[in-house]
N, C-alpha and C positions, 0 to 999 in steps of 0.2 A: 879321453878314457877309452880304452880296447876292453871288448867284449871277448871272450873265453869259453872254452869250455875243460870242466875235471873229465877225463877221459874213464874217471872210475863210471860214471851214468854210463859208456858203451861197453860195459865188463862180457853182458849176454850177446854183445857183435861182435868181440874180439877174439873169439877162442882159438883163431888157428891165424896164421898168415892171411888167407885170402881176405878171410873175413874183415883183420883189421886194415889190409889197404882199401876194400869195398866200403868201409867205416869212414875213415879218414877223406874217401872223397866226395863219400855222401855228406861230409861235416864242411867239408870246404863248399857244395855248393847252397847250405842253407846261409852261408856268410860269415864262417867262422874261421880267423886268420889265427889265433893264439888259442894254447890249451896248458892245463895243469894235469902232470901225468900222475898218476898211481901206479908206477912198475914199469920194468921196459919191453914186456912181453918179450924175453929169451933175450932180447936184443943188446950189447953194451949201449952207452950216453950217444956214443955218437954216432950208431948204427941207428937209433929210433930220430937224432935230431937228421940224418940225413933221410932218411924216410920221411920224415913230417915235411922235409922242405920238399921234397917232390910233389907235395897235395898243398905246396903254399899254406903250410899248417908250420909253427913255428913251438917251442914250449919258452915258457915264460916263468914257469913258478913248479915246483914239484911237492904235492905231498911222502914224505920220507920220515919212516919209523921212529920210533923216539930212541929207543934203542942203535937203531946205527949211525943219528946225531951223535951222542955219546961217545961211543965205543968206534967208529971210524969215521970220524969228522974228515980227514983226507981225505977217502973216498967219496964223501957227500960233495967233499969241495970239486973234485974232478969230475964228476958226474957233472954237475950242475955248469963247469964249465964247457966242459962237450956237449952239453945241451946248449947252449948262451942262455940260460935261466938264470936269473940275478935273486929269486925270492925260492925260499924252502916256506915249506909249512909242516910239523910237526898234526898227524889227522887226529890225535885221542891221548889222554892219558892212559898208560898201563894202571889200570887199576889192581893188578895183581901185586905189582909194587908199592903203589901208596893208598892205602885206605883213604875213605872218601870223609875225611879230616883237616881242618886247618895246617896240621903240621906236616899232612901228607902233599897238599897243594903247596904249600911254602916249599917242602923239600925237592917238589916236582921242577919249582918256580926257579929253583937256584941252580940245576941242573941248567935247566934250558938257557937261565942267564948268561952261565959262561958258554956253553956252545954259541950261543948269539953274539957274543963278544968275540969269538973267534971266527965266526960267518962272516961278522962284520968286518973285519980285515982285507976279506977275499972280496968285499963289495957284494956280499949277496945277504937281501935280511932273513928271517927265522921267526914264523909266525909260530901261532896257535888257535887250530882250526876246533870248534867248541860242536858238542852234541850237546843235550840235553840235563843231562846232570851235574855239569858245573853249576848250573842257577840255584841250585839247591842250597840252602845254610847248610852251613857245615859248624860254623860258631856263632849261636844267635842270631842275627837277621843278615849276618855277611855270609855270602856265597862263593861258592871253590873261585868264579871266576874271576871276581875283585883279587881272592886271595893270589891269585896265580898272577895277576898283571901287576900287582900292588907291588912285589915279589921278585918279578924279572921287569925291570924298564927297557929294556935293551929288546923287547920281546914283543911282537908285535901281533896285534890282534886279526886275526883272519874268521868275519862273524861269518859264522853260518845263520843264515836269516832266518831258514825255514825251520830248523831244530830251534832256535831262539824264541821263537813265534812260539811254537809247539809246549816248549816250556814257560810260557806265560807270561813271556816278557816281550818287551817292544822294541823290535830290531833296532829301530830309527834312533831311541835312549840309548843304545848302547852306542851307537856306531857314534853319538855326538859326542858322548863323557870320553871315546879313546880317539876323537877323529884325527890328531898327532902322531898316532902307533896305526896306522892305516895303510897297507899298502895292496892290499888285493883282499877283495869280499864275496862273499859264497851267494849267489841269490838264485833260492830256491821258496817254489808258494806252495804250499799248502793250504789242505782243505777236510774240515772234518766233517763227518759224513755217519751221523747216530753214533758218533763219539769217537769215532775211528779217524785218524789221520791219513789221508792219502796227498800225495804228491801229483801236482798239476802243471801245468806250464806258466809262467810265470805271466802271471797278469789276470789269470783266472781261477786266483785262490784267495785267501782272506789277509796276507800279509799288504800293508797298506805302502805300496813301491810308491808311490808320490813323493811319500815322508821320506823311507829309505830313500831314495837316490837324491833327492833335495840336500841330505845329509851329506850322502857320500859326497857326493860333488864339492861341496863345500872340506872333503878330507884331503886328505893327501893320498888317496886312492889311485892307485895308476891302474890295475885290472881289475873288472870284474866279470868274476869266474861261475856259470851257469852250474849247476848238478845238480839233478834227479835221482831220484832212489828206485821209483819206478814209473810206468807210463802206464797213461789211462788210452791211449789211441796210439795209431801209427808212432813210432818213435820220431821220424825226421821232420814229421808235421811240430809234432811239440816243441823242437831245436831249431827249429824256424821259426816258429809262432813266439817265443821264449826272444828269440834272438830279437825279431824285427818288436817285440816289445819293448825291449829296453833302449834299444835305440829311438824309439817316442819319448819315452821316459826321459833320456839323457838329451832332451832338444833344449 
C-alpha cells in the first residue's frame, strides 16, 4: 500500500510556479512518491504529470468537481489519462443542488452512478470523498452517507477519517461495512482542544490509526492519501512525521 499525499494541504505553498516546484521537492524528500491533485495550477494533465515526474512525484487519484464529472466526463477521462491516474474522487456534494434530503442524496447517488459506470470503462474508479455532514439523518436514523452508497454501487467510498472522526463516528466502522468499495482513503487526525477541532499530524490526534489501518489493510485499498487542513508547526516536519507514521502503522 503507497502512501500519498492531496496536494490540496500545500494550497498556501503553491501560489506561483517557484513555489510549487520548491513544494513538490520538499514533498519528495519527506518520502512521498504518489499525490491526489486538486487542480492543475494553470498547467494542462500532462504539463503537471511531467512536472511531478521530475521531483519522482507521480499522481494517482484526482479530486475533480461534481459538476465536470457530469457535464464533461471526456475531459475527466483525458485528463486522468495524461496524468496515468486510474482513481477520480468527486471532494463534496453541491449542496446548492440537492438539499440535505433522502431524495436529494438518492438523486446526487444516481448521478454519480452513471458517471461511475462510464469511468469504469476507461479503467479509472469514481469515489466519494465525505466531510462532515453526510453523518447526519436526513430520514430517521439513516444518514446522507448510507443514502448516497446504498444509491450508487458502482461508487466508491473515499473516507475522510478526520471529518468522520469529527462528526462522531468511528472511521475504523465505516471503512469495514464498505471495505469492497475501497480504493484510496483520506487519513487525517484530529484533535479537539476546549471544543475546537484542530488538525494534527497524523498519530498525534485522537483518531484511533491502529483500528483504522488494521481495517484498511484488510480493504481492497491501494492508496492512502495524507491531507491537512491546517498545521500546528513547521509544515514539512508534520508530512514527515505524518508519513513516517503510517508507515509504522502499515508494518
Amino acid at each position: 500500500m503507497t502512501i500519498g499525499l492531496q496536494l490540496y494541504t500545500l494550497r498556501d505553498y503553491t501560489r506561483n510556479m517557484d513555489d510549487l516546484k520548491d513544494s513538490l521537492a520538499k514533498l519528495a524528500k519527506c518520502g512521498y512518491t504518489v499525490v491526489e491533485t486538486a487542480g492543475y495550477y494553470g498547467l494542462s494533465a500532462g504539463e503537471l504529470a511531467e512536472l511531478l515526474a521530475y521531483y519522482g512525484l507521480r499522481t494517482v487519484s484526482t479530486h475533480t468537481g461534481f459538476e465536470a464529472v457530469v457535464s464533461n466526463l471526456q475531459q475527466v477521462i483525458a485528463d486522468h489519462k495524461a496524468l496515468g491516474a486510474t482513481h477520480c474522487s468527486v471532494p463534496s456534494m453541491p449542496g446548492r443542488w440537492y438539499c440535505r434530503t433522502r431524495n436529494g442524496f438518492a438523486a446526487f447517488a444516481e448521478r454519480m452512478e452513471i458517471a461511475a459506470e462510464e469511468l469504469a470503462k476507461e479503467g479509472i474508479t469514481l469515489s466519494y470523498h465525505n466531510h462532515g455532514f453526510e453523518f447526519l439523518p436526513v430520514e430517521g436514523d439513516t444518514c446522507g452517507e448510507a443514502v448516497l452508497l446504498d444509491h450508487a454501487p458502482s461508487v466508491h467510498l473515499q473516507l475522510d477519517t478526520g471529518h468522520c472522526y469529527a462528526a462522531h463516528e468511528d472511521p475504523a466502522d465505516w471503512l469495514a461495512r464498505y471495505e469492497n468499495r475501497i480504493v484510496t482513503v483520506h487519513y487525517k487526525d484530529v484533535q479537539f482542544v476546549d471544543g475546537v477541532r484542530r488538525d494534527v499530524a497524523i498519530g498525534e490526534g485522537e483518531v484511533d490509526w491502529a483500528a483504522v489501518t488494521a481495517t484498511v489493510k484488510k480493504s481492497d485499498c491501494e492508496y492512502i492519501i495524507v491531507e491537512h487542513e491546517e498545521f500546528n508547526r513547521d509544515p514539512w516536519d508534520i508530512l514527515k512525521t505524518s508519513y513516517e507514521n503510517i508507515r509504522s502503522y502499515l508494518k
